[in-house]
VOGU-3710 file (C-alpha; in Angstrom, 3 decimals, decimal comma):
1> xxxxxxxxxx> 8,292/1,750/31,360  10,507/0,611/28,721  10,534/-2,787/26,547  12,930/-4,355/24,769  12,419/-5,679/21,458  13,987/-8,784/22,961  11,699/-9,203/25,712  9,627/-12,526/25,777  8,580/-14,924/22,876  9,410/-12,432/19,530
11> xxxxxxxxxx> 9,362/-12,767/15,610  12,247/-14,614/13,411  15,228/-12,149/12,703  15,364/-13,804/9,253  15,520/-10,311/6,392  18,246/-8,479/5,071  18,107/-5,204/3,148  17,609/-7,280/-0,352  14,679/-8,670/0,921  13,349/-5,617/2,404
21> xxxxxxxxxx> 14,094/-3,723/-0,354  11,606/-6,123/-2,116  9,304/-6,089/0,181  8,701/-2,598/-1,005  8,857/-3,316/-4,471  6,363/-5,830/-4,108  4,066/-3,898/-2,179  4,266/-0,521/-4,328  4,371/-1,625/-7,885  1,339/-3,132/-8,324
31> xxxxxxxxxx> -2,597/-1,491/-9,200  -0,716/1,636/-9,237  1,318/0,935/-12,499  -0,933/-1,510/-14,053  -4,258/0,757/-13,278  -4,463/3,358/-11,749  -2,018/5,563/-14,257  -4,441/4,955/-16,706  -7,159/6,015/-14,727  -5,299/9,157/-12,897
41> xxxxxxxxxx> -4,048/10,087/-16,650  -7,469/9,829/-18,228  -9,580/11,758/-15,872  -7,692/13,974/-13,844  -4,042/15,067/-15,432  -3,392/13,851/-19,232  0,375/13,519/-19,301  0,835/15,368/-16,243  0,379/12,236/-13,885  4,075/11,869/-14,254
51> xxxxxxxxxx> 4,578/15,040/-12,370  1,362/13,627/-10,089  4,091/10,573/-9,662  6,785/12,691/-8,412  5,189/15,249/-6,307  3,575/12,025/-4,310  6,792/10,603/-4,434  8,368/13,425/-3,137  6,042/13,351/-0,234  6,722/9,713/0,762
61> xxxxxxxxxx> 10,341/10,260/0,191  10,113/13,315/3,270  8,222/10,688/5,218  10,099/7,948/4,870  13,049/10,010/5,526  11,094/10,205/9,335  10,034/6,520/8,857  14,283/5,475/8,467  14,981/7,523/11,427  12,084/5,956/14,019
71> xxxxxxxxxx> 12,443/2,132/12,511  16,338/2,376/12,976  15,267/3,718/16,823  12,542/1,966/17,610  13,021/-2,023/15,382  9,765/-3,577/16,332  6,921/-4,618/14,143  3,975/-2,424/13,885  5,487/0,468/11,905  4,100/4,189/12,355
81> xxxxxxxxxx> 1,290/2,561/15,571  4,298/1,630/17,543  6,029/4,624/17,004  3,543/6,996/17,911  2,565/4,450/21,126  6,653/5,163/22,122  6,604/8,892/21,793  2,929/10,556/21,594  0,854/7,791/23,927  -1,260/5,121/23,655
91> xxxxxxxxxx> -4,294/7,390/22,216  -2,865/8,747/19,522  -1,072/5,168/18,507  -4,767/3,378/18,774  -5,967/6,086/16,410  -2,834/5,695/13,888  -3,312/1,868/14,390  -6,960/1,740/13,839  -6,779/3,503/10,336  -4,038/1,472/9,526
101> xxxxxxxxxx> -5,965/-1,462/9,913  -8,657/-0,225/6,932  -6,217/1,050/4,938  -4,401/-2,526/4,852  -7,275/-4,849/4,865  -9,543/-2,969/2,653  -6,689/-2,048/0,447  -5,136/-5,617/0,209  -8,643/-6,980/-0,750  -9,463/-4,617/-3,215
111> xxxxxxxxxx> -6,255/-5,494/-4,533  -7,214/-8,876/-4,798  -10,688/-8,082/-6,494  -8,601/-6,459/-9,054  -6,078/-8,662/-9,116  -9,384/-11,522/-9,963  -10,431/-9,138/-12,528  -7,063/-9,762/-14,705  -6,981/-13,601/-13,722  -10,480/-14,154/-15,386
121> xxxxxxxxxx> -9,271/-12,499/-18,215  -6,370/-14,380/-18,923  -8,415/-17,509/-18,672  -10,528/-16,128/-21,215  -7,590/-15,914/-23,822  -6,850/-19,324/-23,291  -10,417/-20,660/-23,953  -10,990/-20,877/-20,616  -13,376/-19,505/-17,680  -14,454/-19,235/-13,965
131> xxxxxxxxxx> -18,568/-19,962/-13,743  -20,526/-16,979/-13,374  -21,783/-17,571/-10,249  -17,949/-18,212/-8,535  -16,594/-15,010/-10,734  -17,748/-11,739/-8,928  -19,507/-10,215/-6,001  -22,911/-11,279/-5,001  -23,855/-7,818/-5,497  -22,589/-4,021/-7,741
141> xxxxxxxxxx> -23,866/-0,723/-7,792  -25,433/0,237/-10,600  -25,302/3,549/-12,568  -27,515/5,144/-10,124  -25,763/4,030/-7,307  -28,125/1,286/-5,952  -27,285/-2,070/-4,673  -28,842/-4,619/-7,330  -27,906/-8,305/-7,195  -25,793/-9,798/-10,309
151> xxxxxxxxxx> -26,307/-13,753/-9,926  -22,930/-14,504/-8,751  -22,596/-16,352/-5,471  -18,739/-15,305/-4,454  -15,331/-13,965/-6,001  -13,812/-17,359/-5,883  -10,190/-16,518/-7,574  -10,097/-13,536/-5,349  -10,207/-15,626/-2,266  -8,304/-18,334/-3,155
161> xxxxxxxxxx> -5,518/-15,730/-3,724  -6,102/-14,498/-0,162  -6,137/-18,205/0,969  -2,784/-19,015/-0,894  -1,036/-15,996/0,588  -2,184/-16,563/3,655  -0,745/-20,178/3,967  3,068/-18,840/3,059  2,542/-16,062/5,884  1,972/-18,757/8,156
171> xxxxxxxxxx> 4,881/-21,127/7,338  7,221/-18,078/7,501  8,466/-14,337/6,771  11,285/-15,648/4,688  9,441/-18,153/3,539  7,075/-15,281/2,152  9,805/-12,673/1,406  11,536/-15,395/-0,705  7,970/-16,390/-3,169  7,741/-12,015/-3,210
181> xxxxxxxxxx> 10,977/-11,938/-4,454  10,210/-14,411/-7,268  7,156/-12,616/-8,043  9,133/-9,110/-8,039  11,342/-10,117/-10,337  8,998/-11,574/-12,925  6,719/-8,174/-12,817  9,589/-5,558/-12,804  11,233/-7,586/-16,000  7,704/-6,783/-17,558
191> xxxxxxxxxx> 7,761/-3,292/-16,366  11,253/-2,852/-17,859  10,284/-4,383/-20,973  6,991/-2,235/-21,385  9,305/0,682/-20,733  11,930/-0,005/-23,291  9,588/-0,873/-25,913  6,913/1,559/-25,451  9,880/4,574/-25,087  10,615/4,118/-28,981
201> xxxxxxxxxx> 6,578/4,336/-29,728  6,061/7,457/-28,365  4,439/9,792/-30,052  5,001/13,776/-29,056  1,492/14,983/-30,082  0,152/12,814/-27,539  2,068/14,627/-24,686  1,260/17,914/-26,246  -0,110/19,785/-24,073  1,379/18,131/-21,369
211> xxxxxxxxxx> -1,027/19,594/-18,861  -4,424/19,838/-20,435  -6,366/22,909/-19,757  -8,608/22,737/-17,116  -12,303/21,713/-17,857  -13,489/24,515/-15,698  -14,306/22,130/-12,697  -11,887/21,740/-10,491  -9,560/19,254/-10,137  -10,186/18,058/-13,951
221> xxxxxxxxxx> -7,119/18,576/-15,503  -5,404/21,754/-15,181  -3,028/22,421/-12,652  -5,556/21,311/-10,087  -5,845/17,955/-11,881  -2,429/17,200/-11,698  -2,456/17,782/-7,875  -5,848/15,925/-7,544  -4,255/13,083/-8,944  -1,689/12,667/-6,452
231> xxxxxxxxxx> -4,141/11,789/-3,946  -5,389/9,131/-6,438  -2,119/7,346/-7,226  -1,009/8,170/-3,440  -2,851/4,589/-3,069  -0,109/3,137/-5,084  3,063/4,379/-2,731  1,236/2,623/0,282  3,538/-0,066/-0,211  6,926/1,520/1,610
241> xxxxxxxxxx> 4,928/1,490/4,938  5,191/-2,568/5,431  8,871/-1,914/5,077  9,056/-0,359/8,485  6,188/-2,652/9,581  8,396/-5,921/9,123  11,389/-3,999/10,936  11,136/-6,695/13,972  12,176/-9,612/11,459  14,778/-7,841/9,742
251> xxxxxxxxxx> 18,719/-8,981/10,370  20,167/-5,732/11,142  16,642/-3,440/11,300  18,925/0,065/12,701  20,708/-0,186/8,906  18,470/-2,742/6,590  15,199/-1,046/7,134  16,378/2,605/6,330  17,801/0,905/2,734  14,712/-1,211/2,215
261> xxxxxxxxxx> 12,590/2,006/2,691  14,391/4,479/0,885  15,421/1,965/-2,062  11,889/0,816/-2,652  10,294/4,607/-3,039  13,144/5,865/-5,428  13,075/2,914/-7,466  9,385/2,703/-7,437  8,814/6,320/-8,573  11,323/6,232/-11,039
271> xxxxxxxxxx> 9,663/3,058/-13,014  6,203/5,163/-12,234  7,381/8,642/-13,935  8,866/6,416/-16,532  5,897/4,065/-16,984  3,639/7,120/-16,890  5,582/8,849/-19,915  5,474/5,774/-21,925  1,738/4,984/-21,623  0,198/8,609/-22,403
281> xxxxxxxxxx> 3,114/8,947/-25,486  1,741/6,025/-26,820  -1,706/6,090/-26,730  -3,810/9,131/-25,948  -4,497/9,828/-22,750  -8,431/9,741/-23,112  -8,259/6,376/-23,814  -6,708/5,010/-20,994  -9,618/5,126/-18,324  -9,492/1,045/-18,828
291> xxxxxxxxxx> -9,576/-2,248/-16,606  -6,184/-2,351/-18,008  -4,690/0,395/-19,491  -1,319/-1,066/-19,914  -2,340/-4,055/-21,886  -4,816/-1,555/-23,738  -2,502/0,966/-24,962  0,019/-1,651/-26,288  -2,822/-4,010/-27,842  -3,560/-0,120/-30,035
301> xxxxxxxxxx> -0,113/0,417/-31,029  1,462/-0,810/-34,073  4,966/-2,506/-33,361  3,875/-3,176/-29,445  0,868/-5,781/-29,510  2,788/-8,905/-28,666  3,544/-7,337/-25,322  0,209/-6,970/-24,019  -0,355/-10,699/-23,090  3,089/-10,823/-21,296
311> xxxxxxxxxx> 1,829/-7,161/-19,046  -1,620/-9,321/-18,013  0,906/-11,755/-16,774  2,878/-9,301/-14,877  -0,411/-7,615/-13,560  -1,645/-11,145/-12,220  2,050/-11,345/-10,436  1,960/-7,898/-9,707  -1,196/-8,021/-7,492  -0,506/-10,959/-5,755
321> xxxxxxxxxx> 2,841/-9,912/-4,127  0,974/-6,842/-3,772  -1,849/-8,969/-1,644  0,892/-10,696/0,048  3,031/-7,641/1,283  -0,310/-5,831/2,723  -1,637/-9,040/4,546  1,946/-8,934/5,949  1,674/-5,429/7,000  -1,406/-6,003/8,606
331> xxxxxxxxxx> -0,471/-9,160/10,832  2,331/-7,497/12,374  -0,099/-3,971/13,111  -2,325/-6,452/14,641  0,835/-8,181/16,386  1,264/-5,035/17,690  -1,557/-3,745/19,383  -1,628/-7,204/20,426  1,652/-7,206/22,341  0,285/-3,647/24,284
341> xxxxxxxxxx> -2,721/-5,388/24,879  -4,809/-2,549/22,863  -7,151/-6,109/21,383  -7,062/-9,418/22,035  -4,152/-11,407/23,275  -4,632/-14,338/20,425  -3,606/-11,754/17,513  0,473/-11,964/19,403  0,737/-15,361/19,895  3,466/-16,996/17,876
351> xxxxxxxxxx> 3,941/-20,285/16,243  6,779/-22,592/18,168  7,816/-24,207/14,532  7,320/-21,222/12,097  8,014/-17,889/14,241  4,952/-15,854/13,099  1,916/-14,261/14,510  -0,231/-17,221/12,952  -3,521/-17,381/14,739  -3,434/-13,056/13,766
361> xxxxxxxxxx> -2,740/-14,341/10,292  -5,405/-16,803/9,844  -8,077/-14,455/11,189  -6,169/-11,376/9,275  -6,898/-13,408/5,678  -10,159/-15,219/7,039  -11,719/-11,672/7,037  -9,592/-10,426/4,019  -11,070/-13,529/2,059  -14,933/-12,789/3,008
371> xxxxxxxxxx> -14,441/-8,946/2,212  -12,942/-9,992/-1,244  -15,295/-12,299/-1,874  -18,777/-10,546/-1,250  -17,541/-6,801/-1,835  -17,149/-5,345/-5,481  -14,625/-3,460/-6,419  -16,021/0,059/-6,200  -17,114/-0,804/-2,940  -14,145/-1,887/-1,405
381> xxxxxxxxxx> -12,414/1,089/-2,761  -14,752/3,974/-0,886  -13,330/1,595/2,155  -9,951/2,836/1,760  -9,450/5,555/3,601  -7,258/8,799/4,225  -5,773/6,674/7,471  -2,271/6,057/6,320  -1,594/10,090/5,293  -2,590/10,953/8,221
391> xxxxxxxxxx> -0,134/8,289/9,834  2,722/9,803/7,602  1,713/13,467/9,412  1,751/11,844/13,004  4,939/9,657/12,081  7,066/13,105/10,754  5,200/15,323/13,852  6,686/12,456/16,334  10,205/13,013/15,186  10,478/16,442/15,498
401> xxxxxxxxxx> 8,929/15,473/19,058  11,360/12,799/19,878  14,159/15,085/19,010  13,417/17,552/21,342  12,276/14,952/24,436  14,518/12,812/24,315  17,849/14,470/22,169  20,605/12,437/23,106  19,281/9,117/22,031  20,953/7,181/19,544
411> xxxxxxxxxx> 20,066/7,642/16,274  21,317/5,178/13,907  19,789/6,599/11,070  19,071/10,603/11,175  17,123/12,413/9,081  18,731/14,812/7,160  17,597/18,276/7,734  14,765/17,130/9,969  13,389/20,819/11,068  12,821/21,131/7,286
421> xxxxxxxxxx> 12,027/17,497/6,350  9,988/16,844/8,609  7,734/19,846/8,592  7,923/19,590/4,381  6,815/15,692/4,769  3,911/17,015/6,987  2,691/20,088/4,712  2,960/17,605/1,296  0,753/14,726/3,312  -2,073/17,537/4,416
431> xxxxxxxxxx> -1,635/18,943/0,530  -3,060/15,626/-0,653  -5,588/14,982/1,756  -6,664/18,419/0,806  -7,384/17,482/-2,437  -9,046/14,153/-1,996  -13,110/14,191/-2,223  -15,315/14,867/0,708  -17,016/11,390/1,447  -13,336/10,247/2,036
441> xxxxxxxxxx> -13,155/12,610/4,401  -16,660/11,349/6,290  -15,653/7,655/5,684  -12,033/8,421/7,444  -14,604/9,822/10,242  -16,978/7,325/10,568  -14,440/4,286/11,035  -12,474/7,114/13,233  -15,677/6,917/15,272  -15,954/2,910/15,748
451> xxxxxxxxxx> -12,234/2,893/16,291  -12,948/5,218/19,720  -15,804/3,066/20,887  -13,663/0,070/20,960  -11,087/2,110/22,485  -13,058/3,126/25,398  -14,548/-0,625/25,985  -11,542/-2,311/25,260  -8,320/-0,897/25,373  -8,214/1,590/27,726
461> xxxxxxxxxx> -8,908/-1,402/30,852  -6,387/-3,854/29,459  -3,459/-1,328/27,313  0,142/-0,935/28,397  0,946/2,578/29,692  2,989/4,593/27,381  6,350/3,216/27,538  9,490/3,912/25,529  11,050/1,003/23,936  15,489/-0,193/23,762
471> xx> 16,820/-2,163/20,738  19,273/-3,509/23,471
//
């Protein structure tokens, strides 16, 4: 069976590689350069995270390397699920698809949690302030790791955010892609500006050592703590996989997409390495296990203060393109399965005016809106799983697979040394799930299991057979 990306009622060619390029941007640089350095440097690596940045890097570079080579093949929306449903079957998609669907929605409203967090605080410096009971989660865990109720009611800024992004994915990808770009530009001029004036603050001692000695636990600094980190900050490079995701609404998807995923990682881990080197030279690493470590380190450093308000500014754009790109992400997975009939038909039905998946949307950010409103952030974090590494294995495994089945298709885009790439992308994706803790692990399992039971009572009576899909 094949299918054309052509075939019936489709999404609005309407991106080109700037926007796509962009797209990435908006989606990677985000909690991962205005949080979680601080927390990777503090507790796992010291100055080492920058090498944390660039191995992880390295390993999204070798997968997105595979990504370019199936999205310039295959140019439909749902990104790694649709490529495994074309070349590996229909099982193996609904599992990629399934973990996809955590990683995206959890991920995109713990984002906006965070993204509340820095909001309220910014209010605060002007005088101002959400109520109590509209500022948080209903209920925390405390030290012991009990549920207690705080008094609050609902995160209200958190899902208002959800609720705002959620209007301009209705009205329309460019629509969307156009307010990301805005917000990309105003965050990576911060970025840029952090990194030029923080490079003539640093301070060598504080990089000295530049890997700490380990603690004698492992994975606490040391050599093991630098490679423990990268499956924290890995988080932070999820962004390059709604590149490939929106490859059915870009212009020219066989050469755009390839640019838009490539050019987002290496500029992304560039800014990282160079953010990370700035922020443990001028303040000591120790220190920066903070809401915001950014703002932190440049609120303690002489010559740097009057930058901090500007980088809480940045951080509130930052997160919500960062909401905006993951929601976007997930309405085209769910598109997707859709279209193969894997859930519901609603989730694939298209607005006549606007050209996007809209009824998908609105119950995509409906559900995003309640889990970022009643969740706290610690919560919603342990509901991020190991899904989207294990997507990168399957994605770099199905090349090498494709190659061999099916050799003399056209390849647009080929990746370069692919019986080494490949294999190298797979070994530095397992590498990092090795490291991460065990209850990931079990929670990757357990929503594994659900996944299977909906699988078995849904999808299997109504899916598509395995088909191959044209770009005719």
């Amino acid at each position: 069976m094949q299918i054309s990306e052509n075939s019936g009622p489709g999404l609005k060619r309407a991106l080109g590689p700037f926007h796509l390029i962009t797209l990435g941007i908006g989606a990677i640089i985000g909690a991962g350069i205005f949080v979680l350095t601080g927390h990777a440097a503090a507790q796992f690596a010291g100055p080492g995270v920058v090498i944390s940045f660039a191995i992880a890097g390295l390993g999204c570079l070798f997968a997105g390397l595979c990504y370019s080579e199936y999205a310039s093949m295959i140019p439909m929306a749902g990104s790694a699920y649709t490529y495994t449903y074309a070349t590996l079957g229909r099982f193996l998609a609904w599992i990629i698809g399934w973990n996809l669907v955590l990683e995206y929605l959890a991920t995109s409203a713990t984002v906006a949690v965070g993204w509340s967090g820095y909001f309220n605080n910014f209010l605060a410096s002007l005088g101002l302030s959400v109520p109590h009971i509209f500022a948080g989660a209903p209920i925390a865990a405390n030290a012991g790791g009990h549920m207690m109720a705080t008094g609050a009611l609902f995160n209200l800024p958190a899902m208002l955010l959800v609720g705002f992004v959620t209007i301009f994915l209705v009205i329309g990808v460019k629509t969307s892609a156009n307010f990301n770009n805005v917000m990309v530009a105003i965050k990576l001029a911060i970025v840029l500006a952090v990194i030029f004036v923080g490079f003539g603050h640093v301070v060598p001692a504080n990089h000295t050592p530049f890997v700490p000695p380990n603690t004698g636990a492992f994975g606490q600094f040391g050599w093991t703590g630098v490679f423990r980190a990268t499956g924290v900050i890995f988080f932070a490079y999820i962004g390059f996989d709604a590149v490939s995701v929106a490859a059915q609404e870009a212009k020219n998807p066989q050469r755009d997409v390839p640019i838009g995923i490539l050019g987002s990682l290496v500029l992304c881990t560039a800014l990282y390495m160079l953010m990370s080197y700035v922020l443990t030279g001028i303040a000591p690493y120790s220190s920066l296990n903070v809401a915001h470590p950014v703002s932190a380190a440049l609120e303690a450093t002489p010559g740097t203060s009057w930058l901090a308000p500007y980088v809480n500014i940045g951080a509130i754009v930052g997160l919500s393109s960062v909401v905006l790109v993951l929601l976007l992400g997930q309405t085209r997975i769910f598109y997707a399965m859709s279209r193969d009939r894997m859930i519901p038909p609603v989730f694939a039905e298209i607005h006549p005016r606007f050209a996007t998946p809209w009824k998908g949307t609105i119950v995509t950010g409906f559900a995003c809106a309640v889990m970022a409103g009643l969740l706290p952030l610690d919560i919603l974090g342990e509901l991020v799983s190991i899904g989207t590494l294990a997507a990168f294995v399957i994605v770099c495994a199905g090349v090498m697979v494709l190659r061999v089945r099916q050799p003399e298709r056209p390849r647009p885009f080929r990746t370069p040394l692919v019986w080494i790439t490949a294999p190298l992308g797979i070994a530095m994706c397992l590498f990092m799930m090795v490291f991460l803790p065990l209850d990931t692990w079990l929670r990757l399992v357990a929503w594994t299991a659900i996944g299977l039971l909906i699988y078995v009572f849904y999808s299997v009576r109504h899916a598509k057979a395995h088909y191959a899909i044209t770009a005719e």
